[in-house]
C-alpha positions in Angstrom: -9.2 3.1 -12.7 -7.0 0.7 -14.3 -5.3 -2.0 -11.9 -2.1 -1.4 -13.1 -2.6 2.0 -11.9 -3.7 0.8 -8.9 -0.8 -1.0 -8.0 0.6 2.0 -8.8 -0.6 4.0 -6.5 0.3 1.2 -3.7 4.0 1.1 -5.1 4.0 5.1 -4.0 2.8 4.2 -0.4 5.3 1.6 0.1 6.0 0.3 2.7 3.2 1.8 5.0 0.4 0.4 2.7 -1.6 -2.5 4.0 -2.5 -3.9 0.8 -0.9 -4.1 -2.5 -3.7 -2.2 -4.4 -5.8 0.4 -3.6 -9.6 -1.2 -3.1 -12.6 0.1 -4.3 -15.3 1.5 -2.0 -19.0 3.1 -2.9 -19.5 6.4 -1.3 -22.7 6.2 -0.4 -23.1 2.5 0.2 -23.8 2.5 4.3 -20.6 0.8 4.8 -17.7 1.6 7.2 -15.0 2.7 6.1 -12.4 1.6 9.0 -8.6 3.1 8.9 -7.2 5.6 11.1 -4.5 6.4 8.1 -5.3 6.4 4.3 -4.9 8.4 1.2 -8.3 8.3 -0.9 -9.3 9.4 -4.6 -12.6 10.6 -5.2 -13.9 9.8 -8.5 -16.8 10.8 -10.6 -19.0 8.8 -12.3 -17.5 9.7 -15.3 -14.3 8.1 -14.2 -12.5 11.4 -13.4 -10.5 11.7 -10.5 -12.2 14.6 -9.2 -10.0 14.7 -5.2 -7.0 13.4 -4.0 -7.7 13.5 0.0 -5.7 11.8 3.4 -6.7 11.3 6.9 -4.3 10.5 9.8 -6.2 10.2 13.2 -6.1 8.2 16.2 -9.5 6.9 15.4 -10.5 3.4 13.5 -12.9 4.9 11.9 -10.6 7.9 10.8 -11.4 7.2 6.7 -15.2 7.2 7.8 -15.7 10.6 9.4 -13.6 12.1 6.8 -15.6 10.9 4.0 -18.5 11.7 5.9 -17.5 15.4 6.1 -16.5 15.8 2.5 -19.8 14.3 1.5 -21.4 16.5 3.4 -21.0 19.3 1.2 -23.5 18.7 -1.3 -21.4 19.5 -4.4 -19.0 16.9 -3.6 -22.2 14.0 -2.6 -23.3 15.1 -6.0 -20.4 14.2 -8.2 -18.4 11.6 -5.9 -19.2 7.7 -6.9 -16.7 6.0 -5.2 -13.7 6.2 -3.7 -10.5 4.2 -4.2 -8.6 3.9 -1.0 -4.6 3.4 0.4 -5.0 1.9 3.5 -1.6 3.0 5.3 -0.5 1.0 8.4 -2.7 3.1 11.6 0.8 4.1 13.0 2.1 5.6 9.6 3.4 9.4 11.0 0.8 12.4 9.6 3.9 13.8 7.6 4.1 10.8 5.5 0.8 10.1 4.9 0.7 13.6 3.3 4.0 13.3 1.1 1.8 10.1 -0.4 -1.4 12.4 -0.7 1.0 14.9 -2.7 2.5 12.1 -4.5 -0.4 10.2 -5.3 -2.2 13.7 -6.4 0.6 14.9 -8.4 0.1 11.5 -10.1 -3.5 11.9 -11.1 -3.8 15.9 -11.2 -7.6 15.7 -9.5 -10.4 18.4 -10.9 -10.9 19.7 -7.3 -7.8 20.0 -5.4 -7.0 23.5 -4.9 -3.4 22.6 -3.4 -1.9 19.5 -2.5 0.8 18.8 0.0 4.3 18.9 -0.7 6.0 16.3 -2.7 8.6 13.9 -1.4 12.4 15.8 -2.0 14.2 14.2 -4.8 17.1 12.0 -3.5 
């Protein structure tokens, strides 16, 4: 993904990002992936933005047990490389961390998504 999309995709989380860019993160790399709100991309190794996903728990390591449960669905562990990741601010509400996981996945129109959440009502 090119950086200029990746501040992209930060610009569309404003201002509950925590970073200005959405970081790069192996799938399978034994690392934790701590956030209790984020908006994540899978991509294959290809470089196609195979699923646009979000997580919004009370947990720290929210981002972690998500991944964890997508991965464990062999199909995806198979064709996910990494992940690039919008870390939202932990007390960003649920319903806008999904307008930014329908905004972000409009953006990219993933392989895998079979519906995406609502988009953010034109002002």
């Amino acid at each position: 993904m090119i950086p200029a999309l990746r501040l992209a995709l930060a610009d569309v989380a404003a201002p509950w990002c925590m970073r200005r860019y959405a970081i790069k993160l192996q799938i399978n790399c034994g690392c934790r992936l701590g956030a209790a709100a984020a908006v994540y991309i899978a991509m294959t190794a290809d470089g196609a933005v195979d699923y646009v996903g979000s997580t919004a728990r009370e947990s720290a390591t929210a981002l972690h047990d998500r991944i964890r449960e997508h991965v464990s669905d062999r199909r995806r562990s198979d064709r996910w490389l990494h992940l690039f990741v919008l870390e939202l601010r932990p007390d960003t509400p649920r319903a806008e961390v999904r307008l930014i996981e329908g905004e972000v996945g409009r953006l990219l129109a993933p392989l895998s998504n079979r519906r995406l959440p609502r988009p953010r009502p034109a002002a």
